[in-house]
N, C-alpha and C positions, 0 to 999 in steps of 0.2 A: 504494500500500500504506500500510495506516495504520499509526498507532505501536500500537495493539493487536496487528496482527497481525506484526508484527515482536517483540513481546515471546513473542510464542506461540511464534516456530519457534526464540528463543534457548529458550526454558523447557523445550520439546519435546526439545530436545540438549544440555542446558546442560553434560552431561558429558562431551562432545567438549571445549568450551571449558577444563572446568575443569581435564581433563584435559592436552591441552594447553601449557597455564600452568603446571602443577604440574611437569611434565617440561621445558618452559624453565627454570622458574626453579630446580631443581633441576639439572639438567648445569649453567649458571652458577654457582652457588652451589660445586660440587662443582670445577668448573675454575679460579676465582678463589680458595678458599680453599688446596686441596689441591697446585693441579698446578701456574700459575700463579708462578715465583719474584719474592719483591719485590725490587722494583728502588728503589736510595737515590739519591738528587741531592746532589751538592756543591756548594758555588758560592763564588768566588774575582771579586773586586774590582778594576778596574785603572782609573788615570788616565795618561790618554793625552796627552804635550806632542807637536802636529805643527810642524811648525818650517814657517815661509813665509817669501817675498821678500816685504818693503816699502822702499817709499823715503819712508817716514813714521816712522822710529826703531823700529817696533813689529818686535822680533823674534818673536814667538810669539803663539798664539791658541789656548788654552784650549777655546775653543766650537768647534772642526771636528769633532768627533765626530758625524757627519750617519749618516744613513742609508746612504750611499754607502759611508764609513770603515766602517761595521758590516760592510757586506756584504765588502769587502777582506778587514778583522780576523777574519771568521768565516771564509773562505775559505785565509787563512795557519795558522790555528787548527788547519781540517780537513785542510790539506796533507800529503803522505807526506812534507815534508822535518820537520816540528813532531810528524808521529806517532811518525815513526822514531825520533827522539834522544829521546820522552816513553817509546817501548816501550826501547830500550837503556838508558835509564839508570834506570828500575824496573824492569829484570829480564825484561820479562812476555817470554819467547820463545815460548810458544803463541801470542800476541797479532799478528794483521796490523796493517798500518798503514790498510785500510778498516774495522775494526774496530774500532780506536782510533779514529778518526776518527766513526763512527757513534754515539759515546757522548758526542760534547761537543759544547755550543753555546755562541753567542755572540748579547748581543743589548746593546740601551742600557738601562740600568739607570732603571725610572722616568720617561723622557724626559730623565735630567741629562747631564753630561758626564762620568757613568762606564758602563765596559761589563764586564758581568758573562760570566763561564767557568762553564760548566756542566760536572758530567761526572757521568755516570748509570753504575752499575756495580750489582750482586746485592750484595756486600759491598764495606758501609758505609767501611770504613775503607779500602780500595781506592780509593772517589769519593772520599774524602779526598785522598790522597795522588795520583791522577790528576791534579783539580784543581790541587792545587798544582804539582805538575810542569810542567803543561799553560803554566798563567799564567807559570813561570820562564823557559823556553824561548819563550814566545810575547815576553816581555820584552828579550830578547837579538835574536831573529830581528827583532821589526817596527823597529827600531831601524834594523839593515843592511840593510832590505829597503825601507821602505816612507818614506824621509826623514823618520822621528821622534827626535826630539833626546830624549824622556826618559817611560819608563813609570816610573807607582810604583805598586805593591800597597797597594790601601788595607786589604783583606779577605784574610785568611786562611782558606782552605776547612777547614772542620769536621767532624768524624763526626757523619751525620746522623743522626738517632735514629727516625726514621720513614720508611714510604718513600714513593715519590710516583704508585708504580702496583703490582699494579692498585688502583681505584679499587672495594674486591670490592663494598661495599654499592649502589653506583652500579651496576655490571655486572648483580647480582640485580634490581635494580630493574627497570631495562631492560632486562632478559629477560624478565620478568612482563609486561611490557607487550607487547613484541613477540608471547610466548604467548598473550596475549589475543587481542590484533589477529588474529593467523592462528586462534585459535581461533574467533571470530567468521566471520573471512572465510569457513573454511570451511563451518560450518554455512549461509551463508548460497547458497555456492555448491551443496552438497547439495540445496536446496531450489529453488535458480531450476534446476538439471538434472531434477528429481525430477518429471516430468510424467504420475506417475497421477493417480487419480481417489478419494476417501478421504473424503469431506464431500458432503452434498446440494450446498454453499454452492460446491465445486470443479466442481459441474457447471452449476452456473448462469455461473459465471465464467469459464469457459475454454469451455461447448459453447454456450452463450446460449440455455440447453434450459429451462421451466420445470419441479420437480420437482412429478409427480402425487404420490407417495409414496414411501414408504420398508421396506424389511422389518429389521423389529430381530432380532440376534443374540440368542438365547436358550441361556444357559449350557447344558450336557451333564450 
């Protein structure tokens, strides 16, 4: 099939497509602006002292914050014992402790030797005040838990002023697109099912018949 006749059967239906697209990117639009609630991120700063054995005078080392440590610190972070005492000491009695847990991360800041506390919430000054909590308690526990001789808060978690999902212009976009693509697809699969006979040219090509002629419609 040539690229001519590929523009013909998009042209022939182009309002399946257009149509299509106009109703994706409209329900996205309408779901991302209206239904959608924004979600804010807070984020909270910590530097991590792990204490080690040497028989080299060096009591401490600065640089363990590995990938490994991340994955522990995020895991004490998500714990129901770090949820519980962030949900009782703000309050939140609606709030489970998978819940709480579901709203905060932990990862390495940059690649340096700090690792940053997330914590996502609908309002802003809730991620606020989560964050902070979060990191307080996370500073008491990995201490007794995890042989760290000394966290300190470099960053104070802030009211964020924007939020960080949905992303509504990105989502419309990509629902345009999506609408397209299936808008296409189907027209194209309407036409590879669609196995009448409509053109001399369709009967040369599918019956391998020569056309003698043809009877033209003549308006009423």
């Amino acid at each position: 099939m040539e690229l001519r006749e590929y523009l013909q059967i998009i042209r022939k239906r182009l309002w399946v497509v257009i149509l299509i697209t106009l109703l994706s990117t409209t329900t996205s639009a309408v779901i991302s602006f209206f239904v959608l609630k924004p979600i804010y991120q807070s984020n909270t700063t910590l530097y991590v002292f792990k204490k080690i054995d040497t028989q080299g005078g060096i009591a401490y080392n600065d640089l363990l914050v590995g990938n490994q440590l991340v994955k522990d610190y995020r895991e004490l972070v998500k714990s129901r014992l770090v949820s519980s005492t962030v949900i009782q000491e703000l309050g939140l009695k609606d709030m489970t402790t998978s819940q709480m847990a579901a709203k905060l991360g932990v990862s390495l800041k940059n690649d340096t030797r700090l690792i940053e506390i997330t914590a996502q919430d609908t309002d802003p000054e809730m991620a606020k005040e989560i964050a902070n909590k979060v990191a307080e308690v996370f500073k008491k526990k990995v201490v007794e838990l995890m042989d760290v001789e000394n966290v300190q808060i470099i960053d104070k978690a802030e009211v964020p002023l924007t939020p960080v999902k949905p992303k509504k212009e990105l989502n419309v976009a990509i629902a345009a697109f999506v609408g397209l693509m299936t808008g296409l697809g189907i027209i194209f699969l309407i036409e590879y099912l669609d196995n009448t006979i409509k053109t001399p040219e369709d009967v040369q090509k599918h019956l391998g018949l020569p056309v003698i002629g043809t009877i033209p419609v003549f308006p009423e």
